[in-house]
C-alpha angles and dihedrals in degrees: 000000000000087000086054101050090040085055094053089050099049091053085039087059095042101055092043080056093049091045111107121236133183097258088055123128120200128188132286088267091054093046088055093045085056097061090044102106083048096065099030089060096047099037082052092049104035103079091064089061124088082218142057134188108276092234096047103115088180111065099061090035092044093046093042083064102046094045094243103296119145103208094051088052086050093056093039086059100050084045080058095059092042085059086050104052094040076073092045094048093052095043083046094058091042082056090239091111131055126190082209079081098082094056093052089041081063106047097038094046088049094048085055088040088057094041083050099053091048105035101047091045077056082059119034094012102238141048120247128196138177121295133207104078102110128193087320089116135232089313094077097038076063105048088034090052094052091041089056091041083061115033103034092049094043083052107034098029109026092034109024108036094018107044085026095047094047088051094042098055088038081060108038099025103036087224118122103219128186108234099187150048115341088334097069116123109240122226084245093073097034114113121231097259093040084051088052099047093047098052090053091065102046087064101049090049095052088054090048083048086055099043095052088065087064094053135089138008090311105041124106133259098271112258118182088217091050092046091053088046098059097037084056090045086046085053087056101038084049084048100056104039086057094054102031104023136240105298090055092056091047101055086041091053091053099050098043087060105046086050095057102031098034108028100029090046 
């Protein structure tokens, strides 16, 4: 009978351990499940547009193959998510993934979105949002939003802070950190100077992040206030991506961006 009752609590335990909460971190391969719906959305919708993100590397690549058809892109994009979901299946079987997850995306993405847009107007006195779309509608704030929620996050928070951050401290404080997933290093077990370090560069990406709003055919006329705005918007993002991970911001992003471009007009 002890052995009995040693054995339930043992699978009680298990399956308490194996229960998702919100604090929860998967792998590189959840927190790109997680954006799925994202890219697939925008990746469906944005070849309608006149516009893309200025980060997205797929859309011209991805038209260029299939010799600008759009049904065979079509059907290239929704390949894609199927390539995506073989991984999530299989995570899901193995109970790392939980399709749970996109509720909670959702929710937690629209509670920073909501911080964001009040607590950067406290600062800077109005929202700002990205520009270029034209008269082309609320279709493509939306596409443009979730375009934006992907590909500026995979490029200024995955590969610049992150993969710039990892090699940064490596270099000037001697310390080898995580930066995504479950194998992200927590502040906890930072040392002083990697902290530091970190920090500093939080700061200089989100000013790159910034900066990058004000270049190119589609950038805006340069404001002081607007510049602030986003470099303060960059500090959060960057924020959030290091304590909850990359699918989080990018759902925040998203989000955060529909709302002001789409909803607020």
């Amino acid at each position: 009978m002890g052995r009995i009752a040693e054995s339930s609590r043992t699978v009680t335990a298990t399956k308490e351990q194996a229960a998702p909460g919100w604090r929860t971190k998967g792998g590189a391969w959840v927190d790109l499940g997680l954006t799925l719906p994202i890219f697939v959305v925008y990746h469906l919708g944005v070849v309608f547009l006149g516009v893309k993100n200025g980060t997205d590397f797929v859309t011209e690549g991805l038209l260029h193959l299939v010799e600008g058809s759009k049904v065979a892109y079509l059907g290239a994009t929704l390949g894609i998510g199927a390539a995506f979901a073989v991984p999530l299946l299989f995570l899901a079987r193995r109970q790392v993934f939980y399709p749970a997850k996109f509720g909670q995306m959702a929710i937690e993405g629209s509670v920073y979105a909501t911080f964001m847009g009040v607590g950067v107007p406290m600062l800077v006195g109005t929202l700002f949002a990205a520009t270029g779309i034209g008269d082309q509608g609320r279709f493509a704030g939306v596409i443009m939003s979730l375009g934006a929620g992907f590909y500026e996050e995979l490029t200024f928070r995955v590969v610049l802070f992150g993969l710039g951050g990892k090699l940064l401290v490596w270099l000037l404080a001697e310390q080898q950190v995580g930066v995504i997933g479950e194998a992200a290093t927590s502040a906890t077990k930072l040392t002083a100077s990697s902290f530091m370090v970190l920090l500093g560069w939080a700061v200089a990406t989100s000013l790159v992040f910034s900066a990058v709003h004000y270049v190119g055919a589609l950038g805006d006329a340069f404001q002081l206030r607007s510049f602030v705005a986003r470099f303060f918007l960059g500090l959060a993002l960057t924020f959030i991506f290091a304590t909850r991970g990359f699918a989080t911001v990018v759902w925040t992003h998203a989000i955060y961006d529909v709302w002001v471009l789409v909803l607020r007009g």
